[in-house]
N, C-alpha and C positions, 0 to 999 in steps of 0.2 A: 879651581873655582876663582878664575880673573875676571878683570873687567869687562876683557875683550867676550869672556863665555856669557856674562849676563848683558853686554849689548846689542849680542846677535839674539837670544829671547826678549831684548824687548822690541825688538825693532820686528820681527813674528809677530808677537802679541798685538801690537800696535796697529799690525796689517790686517789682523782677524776682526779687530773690533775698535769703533770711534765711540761711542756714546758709552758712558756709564749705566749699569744694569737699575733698571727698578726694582728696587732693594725699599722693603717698605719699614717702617720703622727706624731705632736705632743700628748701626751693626756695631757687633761686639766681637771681637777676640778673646780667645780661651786658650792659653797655652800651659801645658803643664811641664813637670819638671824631667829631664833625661839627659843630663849632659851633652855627651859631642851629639846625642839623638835631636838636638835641640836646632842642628843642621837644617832637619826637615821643615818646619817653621819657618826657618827663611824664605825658603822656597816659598811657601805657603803666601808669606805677605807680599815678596814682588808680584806672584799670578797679578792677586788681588791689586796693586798697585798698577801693575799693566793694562789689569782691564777696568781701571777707575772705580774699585771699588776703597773708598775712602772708611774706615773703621772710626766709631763716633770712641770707642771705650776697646781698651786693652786691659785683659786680664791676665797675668802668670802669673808663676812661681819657679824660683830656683832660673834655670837655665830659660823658663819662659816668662820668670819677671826681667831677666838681660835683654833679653830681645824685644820685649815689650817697652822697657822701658829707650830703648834706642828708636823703637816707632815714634812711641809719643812722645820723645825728646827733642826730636829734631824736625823743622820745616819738611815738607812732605818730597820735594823734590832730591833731599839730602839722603833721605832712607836706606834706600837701597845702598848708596855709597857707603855709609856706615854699617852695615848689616855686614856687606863684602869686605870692611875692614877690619871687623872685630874676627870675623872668620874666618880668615885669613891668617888673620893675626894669632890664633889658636892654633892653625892647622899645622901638622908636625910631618911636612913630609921625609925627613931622612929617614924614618919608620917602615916606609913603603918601599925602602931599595932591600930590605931585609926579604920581601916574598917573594921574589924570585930566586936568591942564594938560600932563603933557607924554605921552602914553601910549607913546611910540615907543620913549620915554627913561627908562623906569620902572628898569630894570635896573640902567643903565646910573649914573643919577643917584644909585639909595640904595647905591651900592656905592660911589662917591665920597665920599656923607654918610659913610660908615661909615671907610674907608680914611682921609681926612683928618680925622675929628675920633673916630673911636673912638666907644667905647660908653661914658658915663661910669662905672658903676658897675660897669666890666668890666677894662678897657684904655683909654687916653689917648696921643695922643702923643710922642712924643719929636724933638722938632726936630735935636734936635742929632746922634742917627742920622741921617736922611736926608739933612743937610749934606754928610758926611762918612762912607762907610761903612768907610774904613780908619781912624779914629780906636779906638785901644787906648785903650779905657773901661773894659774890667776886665768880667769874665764876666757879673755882677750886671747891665749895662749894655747888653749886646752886641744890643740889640734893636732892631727899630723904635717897641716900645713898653713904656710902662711897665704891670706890673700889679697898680701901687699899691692900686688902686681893688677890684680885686678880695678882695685880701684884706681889707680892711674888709667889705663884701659877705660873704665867706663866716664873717669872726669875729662878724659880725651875725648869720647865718642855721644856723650851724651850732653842735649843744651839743658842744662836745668830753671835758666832764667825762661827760655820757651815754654818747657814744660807745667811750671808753674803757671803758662797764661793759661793753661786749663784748655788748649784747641781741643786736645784729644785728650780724655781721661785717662789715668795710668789707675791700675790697683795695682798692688804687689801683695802676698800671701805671706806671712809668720808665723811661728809657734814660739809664744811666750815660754823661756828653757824654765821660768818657777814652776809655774799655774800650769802648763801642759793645755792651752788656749787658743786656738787658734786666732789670729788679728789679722785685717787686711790694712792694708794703709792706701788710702787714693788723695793725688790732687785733687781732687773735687772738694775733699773736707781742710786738706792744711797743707805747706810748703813741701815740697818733698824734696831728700841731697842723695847725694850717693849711697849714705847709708841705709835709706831704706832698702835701693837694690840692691846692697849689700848681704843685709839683713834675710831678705828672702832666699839666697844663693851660698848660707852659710849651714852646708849640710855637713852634719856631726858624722863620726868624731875627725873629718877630713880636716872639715874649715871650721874655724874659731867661729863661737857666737859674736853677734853685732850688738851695741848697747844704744838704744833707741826711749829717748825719753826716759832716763835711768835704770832702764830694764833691759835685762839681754834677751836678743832673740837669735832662733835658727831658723832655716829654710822651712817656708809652710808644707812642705812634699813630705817631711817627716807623717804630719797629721793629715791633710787630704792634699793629695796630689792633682787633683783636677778642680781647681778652684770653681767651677761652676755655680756654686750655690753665692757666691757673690754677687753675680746679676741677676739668679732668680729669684734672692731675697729684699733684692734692694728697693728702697722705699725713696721719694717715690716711683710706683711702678711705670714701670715706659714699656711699650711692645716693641719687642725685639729677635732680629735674626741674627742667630750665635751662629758664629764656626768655632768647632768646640775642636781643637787638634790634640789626636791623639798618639803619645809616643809608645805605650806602652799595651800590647795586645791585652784584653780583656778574655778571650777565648785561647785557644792553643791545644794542639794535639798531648794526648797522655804521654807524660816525659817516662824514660824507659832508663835513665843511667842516674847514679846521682846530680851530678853535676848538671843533667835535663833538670832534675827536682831543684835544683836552686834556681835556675834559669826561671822556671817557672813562676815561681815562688815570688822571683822577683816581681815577675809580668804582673801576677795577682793583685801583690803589695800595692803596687803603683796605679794600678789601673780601676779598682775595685768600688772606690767612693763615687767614682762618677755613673758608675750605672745606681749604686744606692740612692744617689742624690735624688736622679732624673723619676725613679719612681714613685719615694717622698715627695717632690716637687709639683706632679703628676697629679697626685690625688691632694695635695693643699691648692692646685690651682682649679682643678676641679669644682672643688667647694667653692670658692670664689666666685665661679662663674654661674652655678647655683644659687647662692645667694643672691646675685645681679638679678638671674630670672625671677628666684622667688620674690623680689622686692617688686614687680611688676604686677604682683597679685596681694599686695597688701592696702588695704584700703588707704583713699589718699588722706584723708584726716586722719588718719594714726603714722600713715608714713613720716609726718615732719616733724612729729615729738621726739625729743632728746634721745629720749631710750631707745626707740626703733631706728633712728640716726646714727648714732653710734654703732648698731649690730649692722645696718645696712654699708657701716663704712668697709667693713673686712669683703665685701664685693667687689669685684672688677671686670673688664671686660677684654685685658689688655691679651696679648698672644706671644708666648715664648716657641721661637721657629730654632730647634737647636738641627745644625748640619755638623756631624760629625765626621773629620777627615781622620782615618787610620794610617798610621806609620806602618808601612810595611817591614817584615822580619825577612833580612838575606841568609841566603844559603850560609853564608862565615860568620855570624853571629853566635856570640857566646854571652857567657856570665857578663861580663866584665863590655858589653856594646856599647855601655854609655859611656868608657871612658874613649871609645874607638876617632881620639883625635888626628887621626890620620890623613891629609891631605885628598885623599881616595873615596875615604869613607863621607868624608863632608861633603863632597865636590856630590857624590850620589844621591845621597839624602837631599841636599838642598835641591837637586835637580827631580826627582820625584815629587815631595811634596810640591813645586811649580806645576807637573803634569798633573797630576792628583787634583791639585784647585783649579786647574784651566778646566777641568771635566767638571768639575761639581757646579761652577759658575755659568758652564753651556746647559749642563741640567735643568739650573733655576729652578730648586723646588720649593724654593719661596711663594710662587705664583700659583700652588697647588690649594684648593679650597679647602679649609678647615672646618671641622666640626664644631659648629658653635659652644655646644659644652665644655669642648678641651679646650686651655689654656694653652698646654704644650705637645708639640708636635716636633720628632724624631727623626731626620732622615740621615741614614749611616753609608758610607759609602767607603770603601776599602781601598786598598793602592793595587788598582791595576786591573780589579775586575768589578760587576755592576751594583748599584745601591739599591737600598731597600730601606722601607719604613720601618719604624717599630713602634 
């Protein structure tokens, strides 16, 4: 995954398409949390960068507030440089000279490279965790490892005096380690440093909590991994077309081994709030847009008193267009995929999620008519075969 690979995709992309797409409303990014899976994403925002689609608000978490926050950190034409160098910078290829001398043990080997020596410019380990896991270290400590390295890495790759000017909105997603609370923190309301992407990408008991306006926090993926309900709760409302990227299958064939059943398990874990959200979301925008109509039938002298003003505010007319992109599951994928920082496996991923959004963008199912009653509308689309509404 060089330079030289993503100059030759831009210079295709470039060739297919001059004008940026009518793209109506805000666009929003959705990225959730999957370590090395978090490869796919890249992919995902060069298409879009390619074909001029500009994202007004980025949302992650964990591995999707990193990369979000290096979107909206940096001048637009910087992006992709930074994207290719954080990934770069992860990717561990002496792992990948192991499947050809040992092919049985391919799996099995780069997840021990990974587990005992960390990724250096990511996370390192901490000896003196695994000695000892009842040693009281103090919150800042409580890990298996440290993510020194990281934040060098992200004060290198991320402008924050930029980001602060609020071009492109950042969220990042947390869970307060007291209260068990979910917290989003965005530029839009206060300054944001590295710690908040910190903060979000501090998954227990790996990485140490982040302490964040005197409280500590972990990665919001522990409590919902698909932050979405960040843009369909936020006030005030804006219509908006989400690309909601997905790393982690929500569906999946019946696992038949144990080690299927954790597979799975994981898939579930991870994947599971975002279809909850979308139907919660579904039937409260419903109401809304109900309310709009009924206030069309309310006499106009009673409509502008206080009290019928008030009920008529919880109306709206706005439209959430969410475009789900699915991370594809490879033949060699195991338990342990999202540590898969392997030079091979990133180079793949990133290069999928690109083809993946280059289709969903020739789609265009933004331009599809909506039913005035629904707020929100669904179109899901898989890696490699065709999409469908829901």
């Amino acid at each position: 995954m060089g330079n030289k690979t993503h100059g030759k995709r831009n210079a295709n992309a470039a060739g297919q398409s001059e004008a940026a797409p009518d793209i109506p409303g805000q666009v929003v990014l959705v990225f959730q949390g999957g370590g090395a899976l978090g490869a796919y994403q890249a992919g995902v925002y060069q298409a879009m960068h390619d074909r001029k689609v500009k994202p007004d608000w980025v949302i992650g978490t964990s591995i999707g507030a990193i990369n979000g926050a290096i979107i909206a950190g940096n001048l637009p034409e910087n992006r992709i440089a930074r994207l290719t160098q954080f990934w770069n910078g992860v990717a561990r290829r002496g792992i990948d000279a192991a499947s050809w001398l040992f092919p049985g043990l391919t799996n099995w080997s780069r997840d021990l490279a990974i587990v005992t020596q960390g990724v250096p410019s990511f996370f390192t380990p901490q000896p003196g965790s695994w000695a000892n896991i009842q040693a009281r270290v103090g919150p800042e400590r409580a890990a298996f490892y440290s993510t020194e390295p990281l934040r060098e890495t992200l004060a290198s790759l991320i402008d924050f005096d930029y980001l602060n000017q609020k071009a492109t909105r950042l969220t990042v997603g947390t869970v307060n380690v007291c209260s068990g609370r979910m917290r989003y923190f965005t530029n839009r309301d206060a300054p944001m440093d590295v710690e908040h992407v910190m903060a979000s990408a501090a998954f227990p008991p790996g990485f140490p909590s982040v302490r964040l306006e005197g409280e500590s926090y972990w990665d919001g993926g522990i409590y919902s991994n698909t932050p979405l309900e960040a843009v369909l709760d936020d006030r005030p409302r804006c219509s908006s077309v989400i690309f909601s990227v997905q790393l982690w299958p929500s569906s999946g064939p019946e696992p038949e081994s144990i080690l299927q059943v954790m597979s799975r398990q994981r898939d579930i874990q991870y994947s599971s709030r975002a279809e909850s959200h979308l139907d919660r979301q579904k039937q409260i925008h419903r109401l809304r847009h109900v309310i709009r109509e009924l206030s069309q039938h309310v006499p106009e002298e009673k409509r502008d008193t206080p009290e019928v003003q008030a009920l008529l505010g919880w109306g709206c007319g706005t439209t959430m267009q969410v475009l789900e992109l699915d991370a594809p599951a490879f033949d060699n994928d195991d338990l342990n995929r999202d540590i898969d920082f392997s030079s091979s496996g990133i180079e793949r991923r990133w290069a999928v999620g690109y083809e993946d959004t280059i289709r969903l963008l020739e789609r265009a199912p933004w331009r599809e008519t909506l039913d005035p009653m629904e707020g929100i509308s669904v179109f899901r689309m898989g890696s490699g075969d065709g999409a469908k509404d829901k």
